[in-house]
C-alpha positions, 0 to 999 in steps of 0.5 A: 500500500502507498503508506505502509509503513507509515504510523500516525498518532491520531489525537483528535476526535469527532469527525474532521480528524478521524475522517482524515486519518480514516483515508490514510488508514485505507491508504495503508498507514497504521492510525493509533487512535490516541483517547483520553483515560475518560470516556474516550472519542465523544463519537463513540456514544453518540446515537444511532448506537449498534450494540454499544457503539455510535454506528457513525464511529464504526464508520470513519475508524475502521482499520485504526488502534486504540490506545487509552492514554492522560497526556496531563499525567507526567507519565502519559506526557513521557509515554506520548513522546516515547510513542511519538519517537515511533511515529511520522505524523501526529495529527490534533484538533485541539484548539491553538494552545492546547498542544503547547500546554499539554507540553507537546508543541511542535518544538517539543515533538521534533526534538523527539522526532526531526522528521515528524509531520505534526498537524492541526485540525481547527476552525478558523486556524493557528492565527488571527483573531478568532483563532479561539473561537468555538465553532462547528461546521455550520459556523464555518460555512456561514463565515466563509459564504457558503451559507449565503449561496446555498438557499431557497430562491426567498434569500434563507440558508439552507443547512446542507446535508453533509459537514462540507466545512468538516470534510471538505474543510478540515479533513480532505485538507488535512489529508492533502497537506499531510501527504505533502509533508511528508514528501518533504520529509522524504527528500529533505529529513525535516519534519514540519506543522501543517496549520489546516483551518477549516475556514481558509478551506472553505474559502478555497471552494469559494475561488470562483465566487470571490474571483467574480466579486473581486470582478465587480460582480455584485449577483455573486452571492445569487447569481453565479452559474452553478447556483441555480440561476439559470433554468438549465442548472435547476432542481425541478419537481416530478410526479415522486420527488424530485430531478435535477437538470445540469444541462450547461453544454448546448448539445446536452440542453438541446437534446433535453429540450428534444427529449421533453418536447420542448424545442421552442426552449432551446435557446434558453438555457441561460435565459434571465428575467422574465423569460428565465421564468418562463422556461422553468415554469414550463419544463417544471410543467413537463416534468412533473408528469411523471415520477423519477423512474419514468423519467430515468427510463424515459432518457435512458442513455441518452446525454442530457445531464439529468440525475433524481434526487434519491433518498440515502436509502435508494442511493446505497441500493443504486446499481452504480453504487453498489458496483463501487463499493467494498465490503466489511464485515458484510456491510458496504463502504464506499473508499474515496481514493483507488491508486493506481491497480492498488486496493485499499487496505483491508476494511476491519472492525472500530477498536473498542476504547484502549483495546491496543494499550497493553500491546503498543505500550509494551512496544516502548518497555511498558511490562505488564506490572507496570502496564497494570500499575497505570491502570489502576493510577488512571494513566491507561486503559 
């Protein structure tokens, strides 16, 4: 696998950090997840539970270990570094400062390990005047603008259905940032801090917005292309629900209009005003005829950019996504990234809560009195 070899202590917890080191875990690494001596990642008892685990925790930590370590005792700090000497990438999602009081700042780390790559998870980064402030997703997607493009047509948000500043943000970011690091670790020996926030990471998905305010563009935040202002990039109801339309290319729209038997609206695909309205009226009218299905079977294979809206349910069961995906344990996953012929790595189980302390700690010396002797202080678990 591209990062066999590769271990990663995984101090975070929730969703940004773990999904990250979930993709670096497919991608062959070894994930130590590192959970304080309490109750662990708070994800791991947060409902839909199966058995006595967060389902959404199984999800995003298969493949990782388990270690059950208080970074505020003396000798959980010692035993951390002594984990860190083993390690290449240390990834956190405290908020800036944390890891500098817990005596674990960058410095500290390469001092251990000069090639390691440390990285930090936060909203709105390392710096800056909010850089202490709390949040969560839905924050970070109304400060960078996200929000206020993604609405009903009356001016209201609408909340989107996935953690876009969490995933796409934070952890997607992390994981691009992380691979880079240690490419540079490679070739030059040095370890370095990747400072990803999840807010600077949203406001890249923004370029093409800011590129067309900074044009002078004052419908940016409406009126852009791919945000529902034209009749040819719509969602328009049907018998059943719903059906989207991303006809942007002539050929796609027309043989759309074709199709639908609406061919005086051929040349209507980015129309404005009044006429705009008229032309979503009157495919609204059309494809409210019939349900999803009809229409799927209607446009068959033809080129016309047209998709339904499916339910969670019905996306896991569509015949595409069920080719793609891979099985664990009996239970379907979809991995982001193939490499080359290179499968991802085996999908196993989440590991409970410390269920790999004894044997990583032994791996730095921690015999079995000693190990028992820290249970019982509270240290591990």
């Amino acid at each position: 696998m591209p990062l066999t070899g590769v271990r990663v202590l995984d101090l975070s917890r929730l969703l940004p950090g773990p999904f990250a080191t979930m993709i670096l875990a497919g991608l062959g690494a070894e994930v130590i997840k590192v959970e304080d001596a309490g109750g662990g990642d708070y994800m791991r008892w947060m409902p839909p539970l199966q058995g006595d685990t967060s389902a959404m925790f199984t999800a995003i930590n298969r493949d990782k270990r388990s270690l059950r370590l208080d970074l505020k005792t003396a000798r959980g700090h010692e035993l951390f570094l002594d984990l860190a000497a083993t390690a290449d990438v240390i990834l956190e999602s405290f908020r800036p400062g944390v890891m500098d009081r817990l005596g674990l700042s960058t410095t500290v780390l390469h001092e251990r390990r000069r090639c390691l790559v440390v990285c930090s998870i936060s909203g709105f980064g390392q710096d800056g005047p909010d850089r202490l402030r709390a949040g969560h997703d839905l924050n970070y997607l109304a400060r960078s603008g996200v929000l206020a493009i993604t609405g009903t047509a009356d001016g209201r948000p609408v909340i989107p259905g996935v953690q876009i500043g969490d995933i796409g943000g934070g952890a997607l970011t992390a994981v691009i940032a992380i691979l880079a690091a240690l490419r540079e670790a490679e070739r030059t020996g040095e370890g370095s801090h990747c400072d990803v926030s999840m807010l600077d990471g949203l406001l890249s998905w923004m370029s093409p917005h800011i590129a067309a305010v900074s044009a002078g563009s004052v419908a940016a935040a409406s009126g852009m292309l791919l945000n529902g202002a034209y009749p040819c990039y719509q969602v328009y109801a049907c018998a059943d629900g719903w059906i989207t339309v991303a006809a942007l290319e002539p050929k796609f729209w027309s043989r759309l209009c074709e199709l639908l038997e609406v061919v005086e609206l051929s040349d209507s695909a980015f129309a404005t005003g009044d006429e705009a309205q008229r032309t979503v009226d009157r495919l609204q009218a059309v494809l409210a005829t019939r349900t999803r299905a009809q229409w799927r079977e209607h446009f068959g294979d033809e080129d016309v950019c047209c998709e339904p809206v499916l339910s969670v349910a019905e996306a896991l069961a569509d015949p595409q996504a069920a080719h793609r995906a891979q099985d664990a344990g009996g239970e379907p996953v979809w991995f982001p990234l193939r490499v080359g012929a290179l499968p991802h790595a085996p999908l196993g189980a989440a590991p409970s809560l410390g269920a790999d302390s004894r044997a990583l700690l032994a791996e730095i010396g921690v015999g079995d009195s000693e190990f028992d002797a820290l249970v019982a202080q509270g240290v591990t678990g």
